[in-house]
Biopython code that builds the backbone (N, CA, C, O; Angstrom):
import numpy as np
from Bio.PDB.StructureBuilder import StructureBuilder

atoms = [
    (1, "UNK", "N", (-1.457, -33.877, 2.579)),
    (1, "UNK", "CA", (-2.516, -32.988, 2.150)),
    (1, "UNK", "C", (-3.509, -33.726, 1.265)),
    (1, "UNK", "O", (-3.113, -34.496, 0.390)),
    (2, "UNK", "N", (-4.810, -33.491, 1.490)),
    (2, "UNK", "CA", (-5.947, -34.091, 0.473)),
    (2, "UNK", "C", (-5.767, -33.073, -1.053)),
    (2, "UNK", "O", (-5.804, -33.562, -2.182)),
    (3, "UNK", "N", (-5.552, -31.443, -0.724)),
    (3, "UNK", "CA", (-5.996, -30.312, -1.801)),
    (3, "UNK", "C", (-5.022, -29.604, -1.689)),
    (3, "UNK", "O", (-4.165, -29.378, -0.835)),
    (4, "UNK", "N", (-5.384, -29.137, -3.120)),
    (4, "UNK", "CA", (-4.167, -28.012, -3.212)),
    (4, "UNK", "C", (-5.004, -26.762, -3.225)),
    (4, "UNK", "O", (-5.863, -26.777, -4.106)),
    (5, "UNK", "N", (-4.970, -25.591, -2.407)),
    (5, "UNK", "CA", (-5.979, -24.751, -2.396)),
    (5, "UNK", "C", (-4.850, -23.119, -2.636)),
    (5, "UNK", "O", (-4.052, -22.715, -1.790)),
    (6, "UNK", "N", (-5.135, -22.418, -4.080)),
    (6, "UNK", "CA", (-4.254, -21.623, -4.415)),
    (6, "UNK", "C", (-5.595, -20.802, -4.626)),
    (6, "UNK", "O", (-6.591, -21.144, -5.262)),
    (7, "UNK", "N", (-5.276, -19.204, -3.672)),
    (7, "UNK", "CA", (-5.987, -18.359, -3.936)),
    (7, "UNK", "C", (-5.613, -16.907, -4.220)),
    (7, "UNK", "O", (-5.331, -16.133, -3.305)),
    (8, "UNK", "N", (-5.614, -16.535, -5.567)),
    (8, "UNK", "CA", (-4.724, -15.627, -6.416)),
    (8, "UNK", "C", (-5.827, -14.399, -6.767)),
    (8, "UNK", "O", (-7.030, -14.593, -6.937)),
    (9, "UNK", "N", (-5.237, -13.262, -6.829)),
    (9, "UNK", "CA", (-5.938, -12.487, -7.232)),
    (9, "UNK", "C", (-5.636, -12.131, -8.943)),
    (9, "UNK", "O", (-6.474, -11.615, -9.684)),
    (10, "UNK", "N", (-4.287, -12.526, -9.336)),
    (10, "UNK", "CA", (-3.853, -12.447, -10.410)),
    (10, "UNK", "C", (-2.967, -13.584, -10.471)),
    (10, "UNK", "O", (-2.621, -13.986, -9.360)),
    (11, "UNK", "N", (-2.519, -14.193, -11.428)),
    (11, "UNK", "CA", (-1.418, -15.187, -11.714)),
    (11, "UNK", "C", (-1.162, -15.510, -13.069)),
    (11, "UNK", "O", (-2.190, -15.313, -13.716)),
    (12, "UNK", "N", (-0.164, -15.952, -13.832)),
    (12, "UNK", "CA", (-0.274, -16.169, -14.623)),
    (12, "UNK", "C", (0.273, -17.848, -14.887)),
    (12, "UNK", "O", (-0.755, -18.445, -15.208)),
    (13, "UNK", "N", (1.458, -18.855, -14.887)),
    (13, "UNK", "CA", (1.592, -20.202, -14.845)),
    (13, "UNK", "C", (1.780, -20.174, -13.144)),
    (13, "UNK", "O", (2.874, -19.857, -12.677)),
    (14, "UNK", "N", (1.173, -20.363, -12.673)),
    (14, "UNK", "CA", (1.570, -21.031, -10.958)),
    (14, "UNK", "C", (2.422, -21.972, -11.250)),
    (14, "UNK", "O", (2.252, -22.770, -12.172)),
    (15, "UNK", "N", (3.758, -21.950, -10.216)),
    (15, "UNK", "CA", (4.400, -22.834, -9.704)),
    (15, "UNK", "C", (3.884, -23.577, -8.357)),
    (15, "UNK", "O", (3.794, -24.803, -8.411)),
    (16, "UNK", "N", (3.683, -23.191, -7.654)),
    (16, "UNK", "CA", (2.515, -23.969, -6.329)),
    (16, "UNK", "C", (1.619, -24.368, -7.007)),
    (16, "UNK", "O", (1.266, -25.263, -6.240)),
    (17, "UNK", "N", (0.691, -24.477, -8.133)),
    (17, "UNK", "CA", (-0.189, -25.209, -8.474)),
    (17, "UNK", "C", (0.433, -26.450, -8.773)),
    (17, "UNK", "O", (0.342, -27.470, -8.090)),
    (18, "UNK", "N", (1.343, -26.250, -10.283)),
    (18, "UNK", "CA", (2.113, -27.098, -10.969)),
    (18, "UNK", "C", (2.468, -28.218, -9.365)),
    (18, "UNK", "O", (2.105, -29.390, -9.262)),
    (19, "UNK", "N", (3.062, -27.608, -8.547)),
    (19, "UNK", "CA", (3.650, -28.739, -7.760)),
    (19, "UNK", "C", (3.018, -29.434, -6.924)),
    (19, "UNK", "O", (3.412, -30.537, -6.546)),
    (20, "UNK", "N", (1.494, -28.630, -6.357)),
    (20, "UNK", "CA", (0.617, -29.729, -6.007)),
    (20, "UNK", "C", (0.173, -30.856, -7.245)),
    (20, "UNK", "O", (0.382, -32.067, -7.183)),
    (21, "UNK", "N", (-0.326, -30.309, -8.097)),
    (21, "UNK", "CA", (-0.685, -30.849, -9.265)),
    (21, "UNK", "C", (0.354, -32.690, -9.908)),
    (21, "UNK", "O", (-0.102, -33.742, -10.355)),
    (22, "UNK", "N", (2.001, -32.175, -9.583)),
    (22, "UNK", "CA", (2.779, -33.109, -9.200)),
    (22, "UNK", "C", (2.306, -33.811, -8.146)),
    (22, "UNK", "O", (1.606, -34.754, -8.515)),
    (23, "UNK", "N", (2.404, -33.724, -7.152)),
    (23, "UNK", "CA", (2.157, -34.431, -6.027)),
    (23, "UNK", "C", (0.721, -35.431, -5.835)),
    (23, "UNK", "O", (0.352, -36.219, -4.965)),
    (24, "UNK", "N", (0.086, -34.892, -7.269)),
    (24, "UNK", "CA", (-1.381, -35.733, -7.229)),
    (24, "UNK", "C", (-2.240, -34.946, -6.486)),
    (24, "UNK", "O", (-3.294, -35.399, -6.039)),
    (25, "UNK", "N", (-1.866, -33.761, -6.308)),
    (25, "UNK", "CA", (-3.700, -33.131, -5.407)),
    (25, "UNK", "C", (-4.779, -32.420, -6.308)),
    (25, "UNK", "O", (-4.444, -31.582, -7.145)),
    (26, "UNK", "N", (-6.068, -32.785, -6.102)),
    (26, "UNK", "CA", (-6.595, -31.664, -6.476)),
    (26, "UNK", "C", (-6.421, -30.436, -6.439)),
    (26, "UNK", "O", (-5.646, -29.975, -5.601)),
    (27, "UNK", "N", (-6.997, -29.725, -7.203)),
    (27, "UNK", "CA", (-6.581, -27.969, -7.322)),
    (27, "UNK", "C", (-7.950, -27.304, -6.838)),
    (27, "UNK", "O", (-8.966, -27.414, -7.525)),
    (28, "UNK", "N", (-7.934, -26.527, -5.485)),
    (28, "UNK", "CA", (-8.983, -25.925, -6.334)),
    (28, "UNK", "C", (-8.478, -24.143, -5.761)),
    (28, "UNK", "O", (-8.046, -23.748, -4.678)),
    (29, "UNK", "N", (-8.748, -23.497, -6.909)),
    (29, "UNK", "CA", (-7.676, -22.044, -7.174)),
    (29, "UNK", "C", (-9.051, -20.919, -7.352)),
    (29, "UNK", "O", (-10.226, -21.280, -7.293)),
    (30, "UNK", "N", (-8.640, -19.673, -7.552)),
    (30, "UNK", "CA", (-9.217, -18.757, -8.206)),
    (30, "UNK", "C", (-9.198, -18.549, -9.715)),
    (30, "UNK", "O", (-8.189, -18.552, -10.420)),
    (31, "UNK", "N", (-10.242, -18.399, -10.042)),
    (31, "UNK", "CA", (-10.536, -18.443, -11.891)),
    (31, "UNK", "C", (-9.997, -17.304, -11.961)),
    (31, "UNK", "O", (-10.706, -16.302, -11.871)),
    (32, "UNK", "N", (-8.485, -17.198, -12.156)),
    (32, "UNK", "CA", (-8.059, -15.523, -12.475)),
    (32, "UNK", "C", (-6.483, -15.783, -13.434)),
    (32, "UNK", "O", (-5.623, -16.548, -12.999)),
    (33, "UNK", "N", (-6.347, -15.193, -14.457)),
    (33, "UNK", "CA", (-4.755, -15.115, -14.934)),
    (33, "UNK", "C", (-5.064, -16.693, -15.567)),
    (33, "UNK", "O", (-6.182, -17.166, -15.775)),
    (34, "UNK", "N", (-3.641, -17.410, -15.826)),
    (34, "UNK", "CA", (-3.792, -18.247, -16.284)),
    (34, "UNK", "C", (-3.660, -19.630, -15.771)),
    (34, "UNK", "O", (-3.181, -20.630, -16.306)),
    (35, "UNK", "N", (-4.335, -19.407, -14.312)),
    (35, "UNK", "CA", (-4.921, -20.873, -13.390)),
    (35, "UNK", "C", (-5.799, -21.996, -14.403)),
    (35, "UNK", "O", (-5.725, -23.211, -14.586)),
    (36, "UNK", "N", (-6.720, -20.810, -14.982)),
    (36, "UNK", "CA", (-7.567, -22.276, -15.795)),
    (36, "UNK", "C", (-6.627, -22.973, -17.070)),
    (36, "UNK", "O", (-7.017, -23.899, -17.781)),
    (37, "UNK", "N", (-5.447, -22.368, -17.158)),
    (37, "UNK", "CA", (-5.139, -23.043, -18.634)),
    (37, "UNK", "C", (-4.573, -23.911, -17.918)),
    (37, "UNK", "O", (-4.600, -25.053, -18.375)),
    (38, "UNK", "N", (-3.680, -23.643, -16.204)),
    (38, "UNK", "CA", (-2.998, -24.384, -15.892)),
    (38, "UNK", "C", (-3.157, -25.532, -15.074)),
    (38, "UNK", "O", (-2.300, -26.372, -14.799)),
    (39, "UNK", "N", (-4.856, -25.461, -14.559)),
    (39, "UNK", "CA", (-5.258, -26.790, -14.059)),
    (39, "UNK", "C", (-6.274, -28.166, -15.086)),
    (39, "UNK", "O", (-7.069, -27.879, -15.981)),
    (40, "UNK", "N", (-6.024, -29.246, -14.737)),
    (40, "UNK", "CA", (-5.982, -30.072, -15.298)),
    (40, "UNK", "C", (-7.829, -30.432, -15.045)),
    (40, "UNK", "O", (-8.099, -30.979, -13.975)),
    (41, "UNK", "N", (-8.852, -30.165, -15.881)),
    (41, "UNK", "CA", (-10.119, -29.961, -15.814)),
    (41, "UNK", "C", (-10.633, -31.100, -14.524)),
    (41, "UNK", "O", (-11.284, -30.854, -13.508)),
    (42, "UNK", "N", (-10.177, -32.146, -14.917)),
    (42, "UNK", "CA", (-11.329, -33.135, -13.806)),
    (42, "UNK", "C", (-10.645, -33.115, -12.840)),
    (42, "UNK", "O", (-11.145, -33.934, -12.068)),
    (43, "UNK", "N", (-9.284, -32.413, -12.131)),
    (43, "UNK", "CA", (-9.152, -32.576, -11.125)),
    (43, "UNK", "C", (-8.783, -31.542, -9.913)),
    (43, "UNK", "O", (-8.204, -31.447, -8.831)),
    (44, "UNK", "N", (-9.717, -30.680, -11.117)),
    (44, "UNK", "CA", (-9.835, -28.892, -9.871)),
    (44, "UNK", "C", (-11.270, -28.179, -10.169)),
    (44, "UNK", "O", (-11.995, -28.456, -11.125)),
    (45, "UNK", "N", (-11.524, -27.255, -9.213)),
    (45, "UNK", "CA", (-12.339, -26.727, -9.090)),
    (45, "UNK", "C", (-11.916, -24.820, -9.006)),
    (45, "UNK", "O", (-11.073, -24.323, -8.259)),
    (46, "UNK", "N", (-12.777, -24.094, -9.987)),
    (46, "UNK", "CA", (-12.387, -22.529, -9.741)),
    (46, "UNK", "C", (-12.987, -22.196, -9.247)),
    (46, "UNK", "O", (-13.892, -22.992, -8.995)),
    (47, "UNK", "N", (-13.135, -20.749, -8.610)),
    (47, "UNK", "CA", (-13.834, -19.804, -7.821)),
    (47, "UNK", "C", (-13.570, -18.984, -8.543)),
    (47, "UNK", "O", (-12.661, -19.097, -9.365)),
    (48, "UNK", "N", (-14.679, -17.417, -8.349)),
    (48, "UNK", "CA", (-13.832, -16.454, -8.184)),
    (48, "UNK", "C", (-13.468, -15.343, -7.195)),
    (48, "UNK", "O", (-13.930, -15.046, -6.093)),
    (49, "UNK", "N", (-12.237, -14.694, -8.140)),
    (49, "UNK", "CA", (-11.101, -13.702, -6.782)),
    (49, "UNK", "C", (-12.653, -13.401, -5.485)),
    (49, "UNK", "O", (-13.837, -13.176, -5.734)),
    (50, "UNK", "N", (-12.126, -13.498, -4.519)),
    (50, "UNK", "CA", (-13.315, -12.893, -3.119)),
    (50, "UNK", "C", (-14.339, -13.343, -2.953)),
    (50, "UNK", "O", (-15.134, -12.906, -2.121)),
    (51, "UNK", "N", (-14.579, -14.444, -3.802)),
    (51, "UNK", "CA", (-15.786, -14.971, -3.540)),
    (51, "UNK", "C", (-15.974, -16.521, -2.036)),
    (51, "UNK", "O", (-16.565, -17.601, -2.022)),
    (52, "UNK", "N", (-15.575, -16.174, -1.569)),
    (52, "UNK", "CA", (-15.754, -16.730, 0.348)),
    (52, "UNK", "C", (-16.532, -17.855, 0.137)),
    (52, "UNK", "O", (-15.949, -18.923, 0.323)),
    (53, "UNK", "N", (-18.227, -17.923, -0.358)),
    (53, "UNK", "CA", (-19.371, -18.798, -0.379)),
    (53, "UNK", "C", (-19.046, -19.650, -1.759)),
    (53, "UNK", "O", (-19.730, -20.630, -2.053)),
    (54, "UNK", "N", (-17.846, -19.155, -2.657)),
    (54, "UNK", "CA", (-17.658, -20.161, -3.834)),
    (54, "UNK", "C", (-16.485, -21.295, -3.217)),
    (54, "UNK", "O", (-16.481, -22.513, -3.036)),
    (55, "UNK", "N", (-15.750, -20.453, -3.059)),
    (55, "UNK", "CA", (-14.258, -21.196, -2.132)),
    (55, "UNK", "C", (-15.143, -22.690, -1.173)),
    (55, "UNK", "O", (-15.147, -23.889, -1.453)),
    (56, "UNK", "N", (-15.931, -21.792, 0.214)),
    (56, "UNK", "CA", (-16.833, -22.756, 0.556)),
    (56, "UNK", "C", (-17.387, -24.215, 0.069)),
    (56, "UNK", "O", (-17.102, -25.303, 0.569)),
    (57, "UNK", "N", (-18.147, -23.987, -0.903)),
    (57, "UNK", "CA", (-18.561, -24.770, -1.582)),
    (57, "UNK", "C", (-17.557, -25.998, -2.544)),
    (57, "UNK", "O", (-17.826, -27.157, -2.858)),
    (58, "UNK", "N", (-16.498, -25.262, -2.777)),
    (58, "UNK", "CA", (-15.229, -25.728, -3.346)),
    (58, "UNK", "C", (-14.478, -27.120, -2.140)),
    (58, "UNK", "O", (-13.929, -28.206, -2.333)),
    (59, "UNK", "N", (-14.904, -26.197, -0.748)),
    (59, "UNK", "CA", (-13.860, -27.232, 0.004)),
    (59, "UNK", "C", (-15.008, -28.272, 0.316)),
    (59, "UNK", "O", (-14.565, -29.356, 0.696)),
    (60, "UNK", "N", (-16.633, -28.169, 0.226)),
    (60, "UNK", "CA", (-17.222, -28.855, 0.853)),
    (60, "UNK", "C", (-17.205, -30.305, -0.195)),
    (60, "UNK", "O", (-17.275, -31.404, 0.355)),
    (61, "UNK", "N", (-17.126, -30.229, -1.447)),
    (61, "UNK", "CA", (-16.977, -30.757, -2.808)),
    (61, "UNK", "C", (-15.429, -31.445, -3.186)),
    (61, "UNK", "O", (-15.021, -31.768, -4.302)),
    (62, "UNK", "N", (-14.786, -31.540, -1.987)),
    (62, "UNK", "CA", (-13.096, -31.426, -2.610)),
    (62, "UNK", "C", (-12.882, -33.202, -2.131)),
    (62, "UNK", "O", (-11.968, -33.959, -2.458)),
    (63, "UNK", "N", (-13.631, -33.374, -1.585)),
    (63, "UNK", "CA", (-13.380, -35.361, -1.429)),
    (63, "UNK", "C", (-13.528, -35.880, -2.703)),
    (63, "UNK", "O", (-12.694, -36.550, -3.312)),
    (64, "UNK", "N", (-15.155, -35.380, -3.262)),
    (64, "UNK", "CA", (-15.630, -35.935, -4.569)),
    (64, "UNK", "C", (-14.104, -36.091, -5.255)),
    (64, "UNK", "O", (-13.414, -37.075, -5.524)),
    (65, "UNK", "N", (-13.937, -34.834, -5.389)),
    (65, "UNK", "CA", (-12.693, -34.622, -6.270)),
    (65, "UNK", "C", (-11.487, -35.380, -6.209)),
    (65, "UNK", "O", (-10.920, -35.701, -7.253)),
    (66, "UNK", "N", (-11.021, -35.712, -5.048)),
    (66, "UNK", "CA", (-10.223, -36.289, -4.870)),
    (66, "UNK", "C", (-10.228, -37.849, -5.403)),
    (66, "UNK", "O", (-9.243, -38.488, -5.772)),
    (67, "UNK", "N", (-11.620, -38.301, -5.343)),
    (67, "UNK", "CA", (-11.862, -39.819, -5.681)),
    (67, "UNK", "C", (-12.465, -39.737, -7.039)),
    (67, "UNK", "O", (-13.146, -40.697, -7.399)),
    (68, "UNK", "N", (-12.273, -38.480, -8.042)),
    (68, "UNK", "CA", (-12.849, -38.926, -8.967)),
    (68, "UNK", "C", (-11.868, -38.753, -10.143)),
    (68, "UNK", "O", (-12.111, -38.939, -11.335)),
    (69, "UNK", "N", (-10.519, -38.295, -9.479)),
    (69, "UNK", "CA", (-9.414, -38.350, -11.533)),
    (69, "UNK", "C", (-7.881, -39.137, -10.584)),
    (69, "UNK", "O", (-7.552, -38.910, -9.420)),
    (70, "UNK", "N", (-7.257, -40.002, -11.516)),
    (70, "UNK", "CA", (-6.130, -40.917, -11.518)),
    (70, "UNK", "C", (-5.480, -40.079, -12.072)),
    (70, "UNK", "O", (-5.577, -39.617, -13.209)),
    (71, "UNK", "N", (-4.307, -39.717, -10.679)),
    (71, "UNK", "CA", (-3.180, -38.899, -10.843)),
    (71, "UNK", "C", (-2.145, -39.414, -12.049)),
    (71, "UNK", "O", (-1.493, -38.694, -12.806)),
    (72, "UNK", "N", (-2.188, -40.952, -12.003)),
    (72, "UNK", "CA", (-1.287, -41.994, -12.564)),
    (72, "UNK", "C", (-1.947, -42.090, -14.114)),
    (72, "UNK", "O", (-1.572, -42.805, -15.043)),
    (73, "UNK", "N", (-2.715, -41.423, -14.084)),
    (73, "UNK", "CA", (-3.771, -41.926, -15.850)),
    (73, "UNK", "C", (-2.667, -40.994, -16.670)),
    (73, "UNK", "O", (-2.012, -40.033, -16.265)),
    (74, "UNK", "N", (-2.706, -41.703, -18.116)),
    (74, "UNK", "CA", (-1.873, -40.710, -18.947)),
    (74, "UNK", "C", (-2.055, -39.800, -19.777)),
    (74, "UNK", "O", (-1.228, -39.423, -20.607)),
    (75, "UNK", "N", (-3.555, -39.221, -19.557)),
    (75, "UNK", "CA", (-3.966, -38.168, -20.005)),
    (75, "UNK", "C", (-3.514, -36.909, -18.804)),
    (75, "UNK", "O", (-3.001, -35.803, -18.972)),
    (76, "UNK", "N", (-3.890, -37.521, -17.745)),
    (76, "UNK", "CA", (-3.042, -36.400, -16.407)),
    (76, "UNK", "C", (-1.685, -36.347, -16.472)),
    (76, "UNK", "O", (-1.201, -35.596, -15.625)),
    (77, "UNK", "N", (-0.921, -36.876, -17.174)),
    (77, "UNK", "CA", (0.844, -36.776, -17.694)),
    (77, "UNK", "C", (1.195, -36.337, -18.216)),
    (77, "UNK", "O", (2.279, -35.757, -18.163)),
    (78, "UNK", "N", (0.297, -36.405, -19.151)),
    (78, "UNK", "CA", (0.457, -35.657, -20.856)),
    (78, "UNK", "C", (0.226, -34.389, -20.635)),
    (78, "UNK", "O", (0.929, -33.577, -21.237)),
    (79, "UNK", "N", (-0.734, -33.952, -19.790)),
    (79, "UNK", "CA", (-1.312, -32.198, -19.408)),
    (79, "UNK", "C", (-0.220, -31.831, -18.301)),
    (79, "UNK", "O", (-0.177, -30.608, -18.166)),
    (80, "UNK", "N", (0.464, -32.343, -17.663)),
    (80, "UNK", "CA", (1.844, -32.111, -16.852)),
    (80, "UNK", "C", (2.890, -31.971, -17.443)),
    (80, "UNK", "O", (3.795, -31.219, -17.084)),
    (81, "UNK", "N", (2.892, -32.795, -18.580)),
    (81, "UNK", "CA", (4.308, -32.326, -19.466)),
    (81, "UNK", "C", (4.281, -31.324, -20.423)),
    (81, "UNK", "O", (5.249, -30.949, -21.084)),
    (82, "UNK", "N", (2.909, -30.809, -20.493)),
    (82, "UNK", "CA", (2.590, -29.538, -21.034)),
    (82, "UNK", "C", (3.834, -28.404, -20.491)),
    (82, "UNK", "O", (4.469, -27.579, -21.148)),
    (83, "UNK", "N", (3.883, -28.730, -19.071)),
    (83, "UNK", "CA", (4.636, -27.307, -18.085)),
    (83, "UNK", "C", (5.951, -28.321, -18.024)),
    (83, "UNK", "O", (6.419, -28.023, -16.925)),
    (84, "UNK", "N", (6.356, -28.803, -18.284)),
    (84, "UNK", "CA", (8.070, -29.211, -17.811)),
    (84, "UNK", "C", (9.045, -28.145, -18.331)),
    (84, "UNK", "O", (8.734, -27.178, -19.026)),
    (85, "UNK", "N", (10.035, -28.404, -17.975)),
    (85, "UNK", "CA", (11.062, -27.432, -18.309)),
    (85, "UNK", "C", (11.205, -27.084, -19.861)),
    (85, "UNK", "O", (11.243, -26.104, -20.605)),
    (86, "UNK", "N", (11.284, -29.055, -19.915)),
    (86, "UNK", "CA", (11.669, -29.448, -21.597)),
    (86, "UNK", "C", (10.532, -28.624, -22.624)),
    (86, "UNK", "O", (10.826, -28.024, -23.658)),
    (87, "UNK", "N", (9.348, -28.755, -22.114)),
    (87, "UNK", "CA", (7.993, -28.113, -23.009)),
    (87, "UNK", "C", (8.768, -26.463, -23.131)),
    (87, "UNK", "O", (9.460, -26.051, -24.062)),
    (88, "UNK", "N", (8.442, -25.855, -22.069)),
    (88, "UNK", "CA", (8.777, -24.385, -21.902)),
    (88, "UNK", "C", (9.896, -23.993, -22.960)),
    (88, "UNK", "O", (9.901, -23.045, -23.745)),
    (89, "UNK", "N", (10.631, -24.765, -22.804)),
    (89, "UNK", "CA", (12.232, -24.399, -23.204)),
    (89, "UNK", "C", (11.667, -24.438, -24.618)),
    (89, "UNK", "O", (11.370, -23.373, -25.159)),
    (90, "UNK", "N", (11.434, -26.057, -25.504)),
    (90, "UNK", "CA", (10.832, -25.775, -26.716)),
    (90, "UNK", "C", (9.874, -24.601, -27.251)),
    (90, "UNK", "O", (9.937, -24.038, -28.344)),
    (91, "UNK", "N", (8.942, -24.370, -26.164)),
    (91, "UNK", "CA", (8.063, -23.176, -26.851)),
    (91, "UNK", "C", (8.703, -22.162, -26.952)),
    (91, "UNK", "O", (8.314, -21.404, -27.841)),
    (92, "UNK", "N", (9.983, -21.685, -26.080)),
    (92, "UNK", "CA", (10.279, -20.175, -26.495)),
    (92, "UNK", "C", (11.677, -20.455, -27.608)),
    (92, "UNK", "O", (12.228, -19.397, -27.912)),
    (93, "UNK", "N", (12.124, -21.354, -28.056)),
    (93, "UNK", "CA", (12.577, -21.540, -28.963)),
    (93, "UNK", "C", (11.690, -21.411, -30.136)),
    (93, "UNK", "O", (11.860, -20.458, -30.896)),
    (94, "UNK", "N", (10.862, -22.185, -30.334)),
    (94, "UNK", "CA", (9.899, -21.767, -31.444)),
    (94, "UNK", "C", (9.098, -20.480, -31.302)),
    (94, "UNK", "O", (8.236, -20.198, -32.134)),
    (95, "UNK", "N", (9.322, -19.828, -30.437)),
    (95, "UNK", "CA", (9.410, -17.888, -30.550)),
    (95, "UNK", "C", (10.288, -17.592, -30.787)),
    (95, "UNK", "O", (10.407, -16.720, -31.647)),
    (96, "UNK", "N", (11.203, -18.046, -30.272)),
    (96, "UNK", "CA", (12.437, -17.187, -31.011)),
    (96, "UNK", "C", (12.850, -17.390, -32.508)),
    (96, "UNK", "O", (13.247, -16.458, -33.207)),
    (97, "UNK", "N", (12.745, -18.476, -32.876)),
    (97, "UNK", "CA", (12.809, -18.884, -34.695)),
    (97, "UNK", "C", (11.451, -17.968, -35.175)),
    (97, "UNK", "O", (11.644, -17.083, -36.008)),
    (98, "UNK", "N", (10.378, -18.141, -34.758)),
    (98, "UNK", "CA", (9.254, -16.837, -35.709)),
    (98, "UNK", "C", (9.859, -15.483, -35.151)),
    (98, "UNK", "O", (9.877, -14.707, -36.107)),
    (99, "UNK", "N", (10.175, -15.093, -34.443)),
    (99, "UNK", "CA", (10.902, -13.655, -34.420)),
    (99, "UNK", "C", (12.289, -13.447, -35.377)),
    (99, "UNK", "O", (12.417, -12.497, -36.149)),
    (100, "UNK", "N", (12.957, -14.150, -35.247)),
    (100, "UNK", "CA", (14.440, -14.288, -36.155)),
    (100, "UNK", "C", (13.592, -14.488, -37.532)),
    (100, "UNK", "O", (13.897, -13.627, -38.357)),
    (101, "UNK", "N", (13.118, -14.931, -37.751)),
    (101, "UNK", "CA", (12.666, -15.226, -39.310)),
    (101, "UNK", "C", (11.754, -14.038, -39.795)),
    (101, "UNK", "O", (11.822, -13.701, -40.977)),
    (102, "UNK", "N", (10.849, -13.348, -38.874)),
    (102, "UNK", "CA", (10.700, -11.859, -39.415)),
    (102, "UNK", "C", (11.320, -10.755, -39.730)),
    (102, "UNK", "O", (11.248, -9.916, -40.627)),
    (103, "UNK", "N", (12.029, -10.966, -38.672)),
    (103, "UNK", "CA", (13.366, -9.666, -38.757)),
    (103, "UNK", "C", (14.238, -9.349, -40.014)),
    (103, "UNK", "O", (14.806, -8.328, -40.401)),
    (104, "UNK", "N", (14.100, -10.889, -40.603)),
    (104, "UNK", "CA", (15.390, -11.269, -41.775)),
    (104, "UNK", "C", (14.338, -11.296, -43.020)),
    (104, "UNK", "O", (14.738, -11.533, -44.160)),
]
sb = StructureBuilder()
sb.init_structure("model")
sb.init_model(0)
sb.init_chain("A")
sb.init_seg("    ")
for serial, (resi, resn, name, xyz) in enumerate(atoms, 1):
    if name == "N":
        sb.init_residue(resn, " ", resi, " ")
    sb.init_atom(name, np.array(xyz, "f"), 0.0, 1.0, " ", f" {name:<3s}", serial, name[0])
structure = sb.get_structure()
């Protein structure tokens, strides 16, 4: 595959993004839920929900994209390990310590 093309009417962390996103593809998704927190800026493009002539324009634009961000750079690693298990797991631990510590 050149793209990762996820078209959501709602979402909130995509797992099909995340795993193109692994695989090194561009993204290009619907601007809806939390796609934009979860794609990595220089190497996706949004639309929005139903918009046909944005999507369009998205796939006609999706080579650029492809030749213009290094999957391998370590700023694109660092925004991937944002979503790992290990991240996740830490953040709802540090919810759960500010909830336990109000309660008490």
């Amino acid at each position: 595959s050149d793209v990762m093309i996820h078209s959501s009417r709602g979402e909130g962390i995509s797992n099909a993004i995340l795993e193109g996103m692994y695989a090194g593809l561009p993204v290009i998704a619907t601007n809806v839920g939390g796609i934009p927190e979860t794609v990595y800026p220089a190497s996706s493009m949004l639309f929005p929900y139903k918009d046909h002539e944005a999507l369009y324009q998205c796939l006609l634009k999706s080579r650029e994209l492809k030749s213009s961000f290094d999957p391998d750079s370590e700023d694109y690693k660092k925004h991937l390990a944002k979503f790992s298990v290990e991240a996740m797991v830490q953040r709802f631990e540090e919810i759960i310590e500010i909830v336990t510590k109000e309660r008490n």
